[in-house]
N, C-alpha and C positions, 0 to 999 in steps of 0.2 A: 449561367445556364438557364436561370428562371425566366430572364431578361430573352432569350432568343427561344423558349418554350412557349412567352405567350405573344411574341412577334409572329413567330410559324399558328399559331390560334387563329389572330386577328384575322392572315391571308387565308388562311382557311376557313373563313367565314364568309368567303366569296366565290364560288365557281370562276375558276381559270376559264380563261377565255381566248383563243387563239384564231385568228388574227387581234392583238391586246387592242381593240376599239370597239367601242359602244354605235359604228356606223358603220354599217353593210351594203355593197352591191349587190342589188339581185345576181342570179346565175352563179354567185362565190360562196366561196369551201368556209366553212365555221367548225371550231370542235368546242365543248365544253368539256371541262376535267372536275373532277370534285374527290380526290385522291385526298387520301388526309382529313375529309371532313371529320369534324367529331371526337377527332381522337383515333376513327375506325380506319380502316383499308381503301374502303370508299365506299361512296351514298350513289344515289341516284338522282338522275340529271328529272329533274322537271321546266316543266314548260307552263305558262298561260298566254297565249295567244287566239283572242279573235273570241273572247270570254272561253275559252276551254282548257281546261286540265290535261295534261298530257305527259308520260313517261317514255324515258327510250323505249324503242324495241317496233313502232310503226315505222311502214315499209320503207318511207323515205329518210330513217334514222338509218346509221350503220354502226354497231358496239362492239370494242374490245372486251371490254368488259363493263361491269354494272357502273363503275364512275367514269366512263368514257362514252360522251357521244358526238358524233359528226356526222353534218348535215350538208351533203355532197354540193346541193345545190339549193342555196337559200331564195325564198321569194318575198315579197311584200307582206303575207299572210303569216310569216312566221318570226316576223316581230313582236315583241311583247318581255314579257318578266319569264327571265329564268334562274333557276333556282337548286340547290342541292337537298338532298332527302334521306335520311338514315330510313332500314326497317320500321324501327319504332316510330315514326313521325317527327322526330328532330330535323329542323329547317333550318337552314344560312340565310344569307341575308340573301335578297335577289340584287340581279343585276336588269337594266331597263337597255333591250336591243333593236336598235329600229333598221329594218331592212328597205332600201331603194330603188324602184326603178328607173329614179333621175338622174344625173349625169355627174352630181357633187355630193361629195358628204365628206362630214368635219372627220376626223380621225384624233379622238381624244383615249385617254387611260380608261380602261374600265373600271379600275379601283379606285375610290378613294386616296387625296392626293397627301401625301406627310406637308403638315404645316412644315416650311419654309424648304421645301425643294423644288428644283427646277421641273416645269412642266413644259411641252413642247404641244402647240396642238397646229393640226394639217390638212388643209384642203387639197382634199385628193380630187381630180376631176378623174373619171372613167378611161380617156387617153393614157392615165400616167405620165400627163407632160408638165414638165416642172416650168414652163416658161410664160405660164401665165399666169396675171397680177391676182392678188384675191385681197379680200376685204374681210374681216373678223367683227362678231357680234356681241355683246351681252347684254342679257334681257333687252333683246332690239336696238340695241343703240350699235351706233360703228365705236371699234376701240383702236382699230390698226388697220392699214393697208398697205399691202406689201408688195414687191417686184415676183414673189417669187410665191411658193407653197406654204409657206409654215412661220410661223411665230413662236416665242417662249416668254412666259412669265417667268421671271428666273427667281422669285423667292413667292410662293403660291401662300395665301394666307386667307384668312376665314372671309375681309373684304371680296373676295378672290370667285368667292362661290357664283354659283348663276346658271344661267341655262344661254348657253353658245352656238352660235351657227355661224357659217362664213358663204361667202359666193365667189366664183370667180366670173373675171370679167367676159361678158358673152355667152354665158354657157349657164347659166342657173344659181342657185343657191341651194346650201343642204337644208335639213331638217335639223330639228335643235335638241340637243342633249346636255344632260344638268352636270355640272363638276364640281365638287364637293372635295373639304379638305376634314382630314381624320386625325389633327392634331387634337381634339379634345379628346378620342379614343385612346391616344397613345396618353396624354395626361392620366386618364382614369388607370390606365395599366400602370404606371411609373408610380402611383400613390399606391396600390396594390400592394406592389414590392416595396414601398417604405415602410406600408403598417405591419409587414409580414417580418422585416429587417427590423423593424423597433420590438415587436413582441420576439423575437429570437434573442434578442439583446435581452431581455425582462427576462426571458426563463432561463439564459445562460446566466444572470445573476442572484436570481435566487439557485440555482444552484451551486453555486461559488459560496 
């Protein structure tokens, strides 16, 4: 129970993010969720885009409620860090969203990736056509080229990290976004529960 308490913690220390990619077409639908932050019911969705601070509830926001917001139609201008918000000022971690009006963008996880699971990442051209070749980045260098959209690192590990971009042939290249792996977070949690599992052992034997 502890073990899947502070698993649902972790993901809740990131705003949900729907469509799950860190890369946007202008003119497309984005929601953020922050249900669960805290412990609580839900926070509020912030924004820093274009140096400004920003809460749901402006005209071009649409809200279910205070941890639900969607942005009918996303532009260039509304890329940037966003982030979850209790009443009290408790923050999540932010999420980094880049909006395009080019014709490519990578389509990776927005979360942090568990050391050693498979990752898929995918250059989507604007068409939606899977039949052109694309080419994959890191830290500017080529790592793959492919007949088709998509690539997988199939065991993602901390070498693993970087900042990724891909192009397809003809048509452009995206903008670059960072991947990161959260195997040392899941470390710190799993030590957690062993000092908390050794000291329940200590006091169930001194009371024995």
């Amino acid at each position: 129970m502890e073990v899947t308490a502070l698993h649902i913690k972790l993901y809740a220390s990131f705003p949900r993010v729907v469509p799950n990619s860190l890369q946007h077409f202008e003119y497309q639908p984005i929601s953020f969720h922050c249900e669960g932050f805290n412990g609580e019911v839900g926070g509020r969705v912030m924004s820093k885009t274009q140096s400004k601070n920003a809460t749901c509830g402006t005209t071009k926001w649409r809200s279910s409620d205070g941890s639900l917001c969607i942005i009918r139609n996303v532009y260039k201008e509304d890329s940037g860090e966003y982030w979850c918000e209790t009443g009290d000022g408790k923050k999540s971690n932010t999420v980094n969203i880049t909006v395009t009006a080019g014709s490519v963008i990578l389509e990776s996880p927005v979360l942090p990736v568990m050391e050693g699971d498979a990752v898929t990442l995918r250059c989507r051209h604007k068409s939606d056509s899977t039949n052109l070749s694309s080419s994959f980045y890191k830290n500017g260098c080529l790592i793959k080229r492919v007949s088709d959209d998509n690539m997988t690192i199939s065991s993602f590990s901390r070498s693993d990290e970087g900042l990724y971009k891909c192009s397809v042939s003809g048509a452009g290249e995206s903008a670059e976004s960072w991947l990161t792996v959260r195997g040392e977070i899941v470390l710190q949690l799993f030590t957690i529960i062993y000092i908390k599992i050794y000291m329940l052992a200590e006091l169930l034997m001194v009371a024995s």
